[in-house]
Backbone bond lengths (Angstrom), bond angles and torsions (degrees), N, CA, C in turn:
res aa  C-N    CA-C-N  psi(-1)  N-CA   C-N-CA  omega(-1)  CA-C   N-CA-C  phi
1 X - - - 1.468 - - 1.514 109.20 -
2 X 1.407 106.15 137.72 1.751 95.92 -179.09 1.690 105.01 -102.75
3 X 1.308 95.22 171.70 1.751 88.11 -154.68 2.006 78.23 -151.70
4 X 1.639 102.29 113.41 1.573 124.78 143.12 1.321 122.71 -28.05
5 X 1.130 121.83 124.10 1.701 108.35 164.89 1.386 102.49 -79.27
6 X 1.794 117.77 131.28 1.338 111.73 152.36 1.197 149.03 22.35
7 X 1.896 94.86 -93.57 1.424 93.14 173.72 1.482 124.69 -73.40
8 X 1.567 115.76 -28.45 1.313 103.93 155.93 1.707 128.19 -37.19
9 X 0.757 104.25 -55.46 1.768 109.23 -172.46 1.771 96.90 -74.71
10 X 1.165 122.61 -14.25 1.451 109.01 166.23 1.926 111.71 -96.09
11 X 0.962 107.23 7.94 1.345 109.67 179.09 1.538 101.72 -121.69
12 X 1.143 132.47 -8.68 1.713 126.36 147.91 1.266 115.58 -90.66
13 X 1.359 141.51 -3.97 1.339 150.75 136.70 0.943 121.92 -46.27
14 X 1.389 128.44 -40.42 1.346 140.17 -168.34 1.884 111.01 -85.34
15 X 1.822 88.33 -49.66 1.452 92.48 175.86 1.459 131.77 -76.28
16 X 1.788 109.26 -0.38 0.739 109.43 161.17 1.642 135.06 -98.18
17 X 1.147 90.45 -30.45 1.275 95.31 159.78 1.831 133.69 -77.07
18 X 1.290 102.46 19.77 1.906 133.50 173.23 0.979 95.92 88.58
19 X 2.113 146.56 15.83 1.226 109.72 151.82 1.438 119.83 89.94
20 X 1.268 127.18 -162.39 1.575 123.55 -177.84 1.908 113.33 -94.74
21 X 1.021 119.09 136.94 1.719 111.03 -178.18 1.015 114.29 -59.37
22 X 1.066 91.74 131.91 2.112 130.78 -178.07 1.437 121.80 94.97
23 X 1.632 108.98 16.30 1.569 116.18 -164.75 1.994 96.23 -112.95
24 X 0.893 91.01 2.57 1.924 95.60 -172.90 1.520 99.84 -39.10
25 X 1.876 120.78 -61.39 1.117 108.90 174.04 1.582 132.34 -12.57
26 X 1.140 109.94 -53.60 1.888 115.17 -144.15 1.524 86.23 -114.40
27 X 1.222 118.61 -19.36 1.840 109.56 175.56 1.371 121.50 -37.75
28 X 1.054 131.15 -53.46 1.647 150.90 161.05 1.763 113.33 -15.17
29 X 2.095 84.83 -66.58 2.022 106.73 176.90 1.621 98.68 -81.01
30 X 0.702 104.12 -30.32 2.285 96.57 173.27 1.451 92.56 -69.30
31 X 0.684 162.55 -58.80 1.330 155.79 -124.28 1.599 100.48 -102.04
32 X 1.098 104.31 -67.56 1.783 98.82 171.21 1.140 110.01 -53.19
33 X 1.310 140.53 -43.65 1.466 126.04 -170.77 1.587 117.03 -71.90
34 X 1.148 124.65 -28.77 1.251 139.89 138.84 1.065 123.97 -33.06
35 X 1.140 135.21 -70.26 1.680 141.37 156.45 1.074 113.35 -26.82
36 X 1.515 137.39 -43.68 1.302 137.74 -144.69 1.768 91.92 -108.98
37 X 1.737 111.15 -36.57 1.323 90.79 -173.84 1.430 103.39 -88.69
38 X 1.338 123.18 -11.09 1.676 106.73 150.64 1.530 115.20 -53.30
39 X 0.820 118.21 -51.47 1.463 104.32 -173.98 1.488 127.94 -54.41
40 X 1.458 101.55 -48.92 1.963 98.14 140.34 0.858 174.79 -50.24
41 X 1.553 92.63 -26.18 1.373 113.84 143.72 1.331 122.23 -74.35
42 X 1.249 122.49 -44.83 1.744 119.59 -173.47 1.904 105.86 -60.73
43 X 1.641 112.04 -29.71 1.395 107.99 -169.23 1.230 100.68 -80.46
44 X 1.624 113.39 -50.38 1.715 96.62 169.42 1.173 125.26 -43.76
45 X 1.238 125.83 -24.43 1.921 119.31 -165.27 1.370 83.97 -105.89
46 X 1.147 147.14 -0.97 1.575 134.42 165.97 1.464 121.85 -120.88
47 X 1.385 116.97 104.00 1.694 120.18 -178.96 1.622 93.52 -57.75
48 X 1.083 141.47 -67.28 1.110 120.31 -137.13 2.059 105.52 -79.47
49 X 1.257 109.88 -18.46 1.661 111.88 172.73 1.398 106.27 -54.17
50 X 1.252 102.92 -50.79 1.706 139.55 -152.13 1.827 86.95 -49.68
51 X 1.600 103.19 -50.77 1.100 108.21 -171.64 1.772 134.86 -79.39
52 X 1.145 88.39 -18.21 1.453 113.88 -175.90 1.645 98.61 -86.46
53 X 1.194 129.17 -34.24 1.450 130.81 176.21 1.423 119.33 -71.93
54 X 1.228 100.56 -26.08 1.407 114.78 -175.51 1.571 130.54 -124.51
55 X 1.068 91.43 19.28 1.711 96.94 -171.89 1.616 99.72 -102.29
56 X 1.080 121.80 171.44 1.859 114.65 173.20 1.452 97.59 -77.23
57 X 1.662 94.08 160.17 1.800 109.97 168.64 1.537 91.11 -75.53
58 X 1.553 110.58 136.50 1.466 120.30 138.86 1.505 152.23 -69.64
59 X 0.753 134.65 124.38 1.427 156.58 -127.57 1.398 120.77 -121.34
60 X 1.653 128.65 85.51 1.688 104.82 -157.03 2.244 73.13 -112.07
61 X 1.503 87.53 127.01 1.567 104.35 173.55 1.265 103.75 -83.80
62 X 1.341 150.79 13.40 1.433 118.68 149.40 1.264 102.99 -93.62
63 X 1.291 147.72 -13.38 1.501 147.98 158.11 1.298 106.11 -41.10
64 X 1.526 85.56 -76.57 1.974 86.25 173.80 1.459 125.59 -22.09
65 X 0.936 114.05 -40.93 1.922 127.70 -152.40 1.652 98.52 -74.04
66 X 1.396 97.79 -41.42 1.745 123.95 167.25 0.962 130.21 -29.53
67 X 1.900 102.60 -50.86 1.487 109.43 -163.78 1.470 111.54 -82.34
68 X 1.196 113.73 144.06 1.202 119.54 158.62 1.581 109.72 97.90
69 X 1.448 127.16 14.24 1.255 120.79 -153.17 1.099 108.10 -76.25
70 X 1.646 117.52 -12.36 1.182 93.16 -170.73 2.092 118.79 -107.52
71 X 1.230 81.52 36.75 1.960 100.44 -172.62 1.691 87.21 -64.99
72 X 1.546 98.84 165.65 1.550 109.30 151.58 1.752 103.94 -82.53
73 X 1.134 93.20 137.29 1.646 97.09 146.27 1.248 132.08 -121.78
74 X 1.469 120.09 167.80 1.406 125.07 174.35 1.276 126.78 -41.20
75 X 1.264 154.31 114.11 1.514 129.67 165.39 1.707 118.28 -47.57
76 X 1.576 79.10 156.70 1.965 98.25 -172.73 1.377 104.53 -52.73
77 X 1.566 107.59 -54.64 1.529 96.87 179.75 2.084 96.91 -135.43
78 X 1.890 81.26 -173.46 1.667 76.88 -175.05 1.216 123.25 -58.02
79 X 1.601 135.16 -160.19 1.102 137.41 144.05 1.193 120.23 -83.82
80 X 1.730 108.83 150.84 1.560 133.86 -166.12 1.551 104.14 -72.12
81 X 1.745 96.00 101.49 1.531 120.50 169.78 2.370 95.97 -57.68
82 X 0.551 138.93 10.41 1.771 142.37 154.49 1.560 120.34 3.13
83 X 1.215 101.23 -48.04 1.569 121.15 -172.91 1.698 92.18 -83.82
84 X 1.465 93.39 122.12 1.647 103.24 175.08 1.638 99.00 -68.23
85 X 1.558 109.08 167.91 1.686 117.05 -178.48 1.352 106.23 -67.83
86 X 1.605 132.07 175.21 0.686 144.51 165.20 1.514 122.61 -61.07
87 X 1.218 116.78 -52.38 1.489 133.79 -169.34 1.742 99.98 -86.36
88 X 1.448 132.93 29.27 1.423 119.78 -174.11 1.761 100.93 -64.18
89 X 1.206 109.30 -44.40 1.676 111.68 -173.35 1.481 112.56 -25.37
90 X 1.547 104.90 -45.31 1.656 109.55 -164.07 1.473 103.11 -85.40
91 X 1.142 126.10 -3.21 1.444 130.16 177.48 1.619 118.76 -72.26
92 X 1.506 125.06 132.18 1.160 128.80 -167.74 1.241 115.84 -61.93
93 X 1.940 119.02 135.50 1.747 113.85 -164.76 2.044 90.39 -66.21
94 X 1.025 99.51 -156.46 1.412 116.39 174.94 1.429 82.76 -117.69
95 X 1.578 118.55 154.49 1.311 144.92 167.52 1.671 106.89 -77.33
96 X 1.817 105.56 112.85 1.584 103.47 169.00 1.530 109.77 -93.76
97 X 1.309 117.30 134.71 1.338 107.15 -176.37 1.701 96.93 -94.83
98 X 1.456 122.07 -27.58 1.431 102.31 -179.72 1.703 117.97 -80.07
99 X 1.524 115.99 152.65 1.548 110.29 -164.57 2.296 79.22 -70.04
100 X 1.238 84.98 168.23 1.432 102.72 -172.71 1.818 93.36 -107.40
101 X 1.369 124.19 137.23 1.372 111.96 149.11 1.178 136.76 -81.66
102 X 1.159 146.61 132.54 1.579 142.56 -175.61 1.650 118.93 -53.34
103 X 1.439 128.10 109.34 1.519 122.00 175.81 1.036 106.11 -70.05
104 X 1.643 107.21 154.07 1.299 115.71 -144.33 1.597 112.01 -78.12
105 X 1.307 122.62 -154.61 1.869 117.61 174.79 1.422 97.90 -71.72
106 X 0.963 129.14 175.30 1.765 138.12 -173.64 2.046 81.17 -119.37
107 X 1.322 84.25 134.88 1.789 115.77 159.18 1.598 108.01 -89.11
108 X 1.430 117.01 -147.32 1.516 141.80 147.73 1.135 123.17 -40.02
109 X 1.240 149.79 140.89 1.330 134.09 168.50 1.591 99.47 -127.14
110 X 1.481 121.34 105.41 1.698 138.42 -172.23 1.312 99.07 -74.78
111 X 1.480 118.00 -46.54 1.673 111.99 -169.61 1.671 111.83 -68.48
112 X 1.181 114.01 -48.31 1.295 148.86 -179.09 1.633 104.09 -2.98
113 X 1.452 118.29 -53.03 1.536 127.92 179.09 1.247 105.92 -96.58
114 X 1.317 138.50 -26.37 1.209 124.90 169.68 1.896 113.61 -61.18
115 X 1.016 105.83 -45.10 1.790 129.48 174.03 1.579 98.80 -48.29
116 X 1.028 124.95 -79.73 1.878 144.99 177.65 1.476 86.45 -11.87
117 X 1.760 90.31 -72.19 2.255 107.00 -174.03 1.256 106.51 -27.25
118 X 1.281 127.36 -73.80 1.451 149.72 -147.13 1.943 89.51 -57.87
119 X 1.582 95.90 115.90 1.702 108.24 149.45 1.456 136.27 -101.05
120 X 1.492 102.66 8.90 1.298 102.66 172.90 1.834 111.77 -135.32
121 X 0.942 132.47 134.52 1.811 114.47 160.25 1.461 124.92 -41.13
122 X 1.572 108.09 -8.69 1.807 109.11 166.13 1.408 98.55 -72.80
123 X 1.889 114.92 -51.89 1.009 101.67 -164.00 1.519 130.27 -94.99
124 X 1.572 110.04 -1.94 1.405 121.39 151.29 1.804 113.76 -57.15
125 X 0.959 120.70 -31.76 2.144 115.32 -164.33 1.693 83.49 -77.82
126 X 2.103 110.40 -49.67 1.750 105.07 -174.52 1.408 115.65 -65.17
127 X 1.192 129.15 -6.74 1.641 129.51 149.83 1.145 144.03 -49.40
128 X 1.662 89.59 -42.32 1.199 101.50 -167.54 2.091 111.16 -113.04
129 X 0.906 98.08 18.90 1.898 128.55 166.18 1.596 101.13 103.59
130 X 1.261 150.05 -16.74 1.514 143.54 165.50 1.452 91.47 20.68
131 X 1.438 111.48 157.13 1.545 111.48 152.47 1.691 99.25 -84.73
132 X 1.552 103.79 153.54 1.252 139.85 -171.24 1.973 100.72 -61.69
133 X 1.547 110.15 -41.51 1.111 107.81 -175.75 1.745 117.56 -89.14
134 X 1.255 110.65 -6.19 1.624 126.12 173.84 1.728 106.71 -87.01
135 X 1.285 113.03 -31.70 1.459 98.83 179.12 1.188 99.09 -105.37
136 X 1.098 134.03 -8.99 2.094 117.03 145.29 1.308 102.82 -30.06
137 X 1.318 116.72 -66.44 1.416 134.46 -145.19 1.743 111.69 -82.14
138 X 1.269 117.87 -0.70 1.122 130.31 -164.45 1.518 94.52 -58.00
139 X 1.554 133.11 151.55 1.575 139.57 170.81 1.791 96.78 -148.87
140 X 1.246 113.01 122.39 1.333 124.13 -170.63 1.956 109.28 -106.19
141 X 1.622 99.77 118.19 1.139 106.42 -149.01 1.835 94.66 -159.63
142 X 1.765 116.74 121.60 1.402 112.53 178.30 1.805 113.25 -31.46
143 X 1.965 86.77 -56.53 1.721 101.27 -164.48 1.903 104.85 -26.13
144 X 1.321 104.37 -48.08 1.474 108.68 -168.11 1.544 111.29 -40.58
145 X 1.117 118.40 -49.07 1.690 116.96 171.14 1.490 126.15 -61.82
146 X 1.549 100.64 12.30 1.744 96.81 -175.05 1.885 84.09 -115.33
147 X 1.457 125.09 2.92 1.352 115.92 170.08 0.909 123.38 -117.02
148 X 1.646 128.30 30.10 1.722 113.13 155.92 1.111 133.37 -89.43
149 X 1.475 110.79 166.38 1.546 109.79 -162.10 1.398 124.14 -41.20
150 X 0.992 133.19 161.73 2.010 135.45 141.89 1.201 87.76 -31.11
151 X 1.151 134.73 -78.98 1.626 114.74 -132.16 1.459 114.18 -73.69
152 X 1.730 110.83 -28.73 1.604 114.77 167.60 1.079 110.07 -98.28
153 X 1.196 129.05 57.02 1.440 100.80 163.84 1.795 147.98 -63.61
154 X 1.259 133.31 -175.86 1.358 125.84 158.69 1.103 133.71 -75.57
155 X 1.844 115.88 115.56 1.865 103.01 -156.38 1.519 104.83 -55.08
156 X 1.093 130.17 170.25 1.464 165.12 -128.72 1.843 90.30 -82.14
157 X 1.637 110.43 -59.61 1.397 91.67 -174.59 1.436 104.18 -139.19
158 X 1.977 122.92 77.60 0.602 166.22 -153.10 1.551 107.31 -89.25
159 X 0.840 133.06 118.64 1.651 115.04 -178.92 1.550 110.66 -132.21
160 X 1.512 121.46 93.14 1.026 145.35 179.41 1.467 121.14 -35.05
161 X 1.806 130.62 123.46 0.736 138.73 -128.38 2.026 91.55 -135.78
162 X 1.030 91.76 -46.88 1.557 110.65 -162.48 1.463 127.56 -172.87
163 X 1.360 123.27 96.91 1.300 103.73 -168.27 2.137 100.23 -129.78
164 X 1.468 90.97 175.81 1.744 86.70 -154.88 1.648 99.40 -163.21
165 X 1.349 120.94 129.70 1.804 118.44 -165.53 1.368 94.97 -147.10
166 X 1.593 105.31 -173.27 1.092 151.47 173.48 1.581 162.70 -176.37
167 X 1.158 98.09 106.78 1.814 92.71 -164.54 1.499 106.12 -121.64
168 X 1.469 101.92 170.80 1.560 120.29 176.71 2.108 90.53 89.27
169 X 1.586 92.85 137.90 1.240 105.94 159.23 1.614 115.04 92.42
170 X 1.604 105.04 23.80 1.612 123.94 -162.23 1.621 104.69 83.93
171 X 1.259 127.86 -1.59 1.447 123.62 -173.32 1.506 109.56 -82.44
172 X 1.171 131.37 147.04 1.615 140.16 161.33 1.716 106.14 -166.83
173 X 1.769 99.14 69.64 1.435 96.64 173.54 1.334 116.25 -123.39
174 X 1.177 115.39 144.68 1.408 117.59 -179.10 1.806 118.19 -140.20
175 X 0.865 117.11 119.18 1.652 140.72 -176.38 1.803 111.52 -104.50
176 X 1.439 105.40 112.69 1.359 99.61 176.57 1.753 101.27 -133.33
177 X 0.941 117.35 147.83 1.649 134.29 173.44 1.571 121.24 -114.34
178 X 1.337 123.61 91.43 1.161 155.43 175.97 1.220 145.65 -48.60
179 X 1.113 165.19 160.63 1.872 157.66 130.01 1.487 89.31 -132.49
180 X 1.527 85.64 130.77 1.470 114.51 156.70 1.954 119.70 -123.62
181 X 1.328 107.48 167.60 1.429 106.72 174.89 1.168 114.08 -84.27
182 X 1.818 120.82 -21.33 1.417 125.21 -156.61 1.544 93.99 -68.17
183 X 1.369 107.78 -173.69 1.448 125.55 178.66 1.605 100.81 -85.99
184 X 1.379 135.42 -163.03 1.102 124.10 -170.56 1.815 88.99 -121.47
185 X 1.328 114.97 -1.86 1.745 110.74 -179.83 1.510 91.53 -81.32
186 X 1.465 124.17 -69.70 1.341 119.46 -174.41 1.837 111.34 -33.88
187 X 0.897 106.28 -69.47 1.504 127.77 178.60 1.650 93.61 -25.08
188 X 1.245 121.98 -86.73 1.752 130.89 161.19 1.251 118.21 -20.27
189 X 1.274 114.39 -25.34 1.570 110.23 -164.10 1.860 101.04 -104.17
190 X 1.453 96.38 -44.67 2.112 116.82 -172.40 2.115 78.20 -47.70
191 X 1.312 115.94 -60.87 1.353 109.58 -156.93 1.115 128.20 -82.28
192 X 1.245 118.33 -1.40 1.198 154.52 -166.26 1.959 94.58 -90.06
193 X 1.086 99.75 -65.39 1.614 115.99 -157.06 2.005 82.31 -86.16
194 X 1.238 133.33 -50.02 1.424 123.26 152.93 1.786 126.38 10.49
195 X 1.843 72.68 -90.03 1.443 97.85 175.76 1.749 115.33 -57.52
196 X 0.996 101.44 -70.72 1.778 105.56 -174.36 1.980 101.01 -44.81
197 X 0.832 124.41 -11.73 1.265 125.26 -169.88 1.453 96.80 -103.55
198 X 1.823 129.92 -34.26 1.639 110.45 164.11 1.850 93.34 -85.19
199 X 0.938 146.45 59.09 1.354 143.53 166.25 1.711 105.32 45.44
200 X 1.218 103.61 45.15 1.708 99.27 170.12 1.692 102.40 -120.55
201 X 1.288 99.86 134.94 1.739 96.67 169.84 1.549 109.17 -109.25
202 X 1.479 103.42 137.29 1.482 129.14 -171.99 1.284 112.08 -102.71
203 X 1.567 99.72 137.90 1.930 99.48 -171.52 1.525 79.37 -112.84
204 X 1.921 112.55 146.85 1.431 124.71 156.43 1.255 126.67 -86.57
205 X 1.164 152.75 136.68 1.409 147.25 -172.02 1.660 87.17 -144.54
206 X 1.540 94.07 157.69 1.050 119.42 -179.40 1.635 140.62 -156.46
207 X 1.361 132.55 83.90 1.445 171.76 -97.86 1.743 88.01 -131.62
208 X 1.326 139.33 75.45 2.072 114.48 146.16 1.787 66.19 76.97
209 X 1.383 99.63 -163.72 1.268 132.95 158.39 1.203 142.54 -30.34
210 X 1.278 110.92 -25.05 1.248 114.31 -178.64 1.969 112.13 -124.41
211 X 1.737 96.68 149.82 1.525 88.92 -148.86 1.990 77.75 -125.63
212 X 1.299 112.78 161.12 1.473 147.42 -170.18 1.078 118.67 -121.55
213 X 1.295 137.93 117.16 1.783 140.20 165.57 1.328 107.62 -107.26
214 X 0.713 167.11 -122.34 1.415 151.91 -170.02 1.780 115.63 108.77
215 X 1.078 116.45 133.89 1.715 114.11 176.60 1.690 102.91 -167.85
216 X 1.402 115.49 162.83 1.631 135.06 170.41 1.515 93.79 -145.62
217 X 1.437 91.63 132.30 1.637 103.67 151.89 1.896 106.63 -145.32
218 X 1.237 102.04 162.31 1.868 113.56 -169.71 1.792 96.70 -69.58
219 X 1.077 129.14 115.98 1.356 153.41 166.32 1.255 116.76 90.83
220 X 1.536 123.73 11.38 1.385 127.88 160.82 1.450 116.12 -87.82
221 X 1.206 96.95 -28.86 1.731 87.98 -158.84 1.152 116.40 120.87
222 X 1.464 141.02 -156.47 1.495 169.69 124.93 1.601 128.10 -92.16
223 X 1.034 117.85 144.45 1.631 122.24 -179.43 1.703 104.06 -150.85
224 X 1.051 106.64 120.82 1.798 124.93 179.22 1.916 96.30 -113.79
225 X 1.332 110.93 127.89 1.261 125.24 172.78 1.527 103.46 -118.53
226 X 1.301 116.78 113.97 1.757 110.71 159.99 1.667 88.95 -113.95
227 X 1.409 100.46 137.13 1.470 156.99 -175.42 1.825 109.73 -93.13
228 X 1.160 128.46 118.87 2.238 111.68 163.36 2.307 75.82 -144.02
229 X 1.634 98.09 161.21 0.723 87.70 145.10 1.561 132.25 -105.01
230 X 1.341 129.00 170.16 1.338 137.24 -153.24 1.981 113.14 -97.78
231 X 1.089 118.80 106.87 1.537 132.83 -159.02 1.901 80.47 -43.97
232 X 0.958 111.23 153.90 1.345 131.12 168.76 1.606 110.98 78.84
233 X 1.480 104.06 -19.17 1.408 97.40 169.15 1.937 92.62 135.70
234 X 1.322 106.85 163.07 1.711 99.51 176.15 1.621 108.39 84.01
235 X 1.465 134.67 -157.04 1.538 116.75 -129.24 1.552 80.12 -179.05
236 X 1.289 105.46 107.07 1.770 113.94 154.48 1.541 100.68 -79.83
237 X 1.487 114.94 157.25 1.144 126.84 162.44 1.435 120.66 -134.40
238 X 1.339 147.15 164.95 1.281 140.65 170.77 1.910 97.18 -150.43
239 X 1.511 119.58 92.53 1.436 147.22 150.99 1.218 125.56 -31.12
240 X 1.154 139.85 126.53 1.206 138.17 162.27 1.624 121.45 -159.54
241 X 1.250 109.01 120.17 1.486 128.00 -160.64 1.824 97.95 -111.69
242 X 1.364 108.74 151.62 1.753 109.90 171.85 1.299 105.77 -124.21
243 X 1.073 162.18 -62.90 1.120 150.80 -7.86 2.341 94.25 -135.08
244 X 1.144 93.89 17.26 1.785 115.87 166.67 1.482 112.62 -44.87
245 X 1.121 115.41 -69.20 1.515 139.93 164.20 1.589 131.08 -54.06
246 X 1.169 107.10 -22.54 1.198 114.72 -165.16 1.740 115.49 -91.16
């Protein structure tokens, strides 16, 4: 137990209670200085205070790790630059060395408003007939645009927008959404001449603005192309390959 001397504790009594008359001023600074050299004195006459005043705070680091969990933090990295630039139009095509064939005149286009509907690439593939149990299964992911077939592929300098698949279970579908620089005739024609080259023939339809290629053949699969052109110039696309069934 630590124990005051006396007159100390009668001389912080005093100063607290203002001390001798006419000293009220400085009662306040007497009083703290007092305090403090009690405190020096009591730690000197006590090893174990002595020690507790002066030793470092302790620190248990898995506590630490604890605190605060529930702050926001920063993300790991930035956000997904996704959205092609503005100015792609003026950007150089890629060089086709094969002649391209021309797709044919556009008819009707039946899918055309069902497609428009669709706000997601789950629900664009279920528009356009997907099986019911493949666009359950849909998981939306760039990688998906580095797996469609040979025969559809992604034109040359394609700049990926959104892409979204599925496999296992009869499934092999893949949906990707696009900007290109080309015009939207080239674009019609690269997939056009594509297809007929894996032995699939493509019908054109054509909806307002926006145009459809579309084809099935027995061990290829299916491939639906919707076509708009792209505000500033250049060619949205929205992809879709089956080839599950086939």
């Amino acid at each position: 137990m630590i124990r005051t001397p006396l007159a100390l504790l009668l001389a912080i009594v005093l100063a607290a209670c203002g001390g001798a008359p006419g000293n009220e001023a400085g009662g306040a600074d007497d009083l703290d200085n007092m305090l403090a050299a009690t405190n020096e004195a009591s730690a000197a006459n006590d090893p174990a205070l002595r020690g507790a005043l002066r030793d470092q705070i302790m620190v248990d680091p898995a506590l630490v790790q604890q605190a605060n969990a529930d702050t926001v933090r920063p993300p790991a990295q930035p956000a997904s630059g996704a959205l092609p630039p503005d100015d792609i139009a003026a950007r150089r095509e890629p060089a086709e060395k094969d002649d391209l064939r021309r797709a044919p005149p556009p008819g009707p286009c039946p899918q055309c408003t069902a497609a428009r509907r669709a706000l997601t690439l789950g629900a664009l593939a279920e528009s356009q007939g997907a099986p019911a149990t493949c666009v359950a299964n849909v998981a939306y992911s760039a990688g998906w645009a580095n797996r469609l077939p040979a025969a559809t592929p992604l034109y040359p300098d394609a700049r990926v927008i959104e892409a979204a698949g599925a496999d296992g279970k009869g499934c092999a579908l893949r949906i990707v959404n696009f900007a290109s620089a080309a015009p939207l005739q080239r674009l019609l024609d690269w997939y056009f001449t594509k297809a007929g080259d894996a032995g699939i023939a493509a019908q054109h339809g054509i909806d307002g603005n926006d145009h459809v290629l579309a084809g099935a053949a027995r061990g290829k699969g299916a491939f639906f192309v919707m076509l708009r052109p792209r505000k500033g110039g250049g060619t949205e696309v929205d992809l879709m390959t089956d080839t599950g069934g086939s």
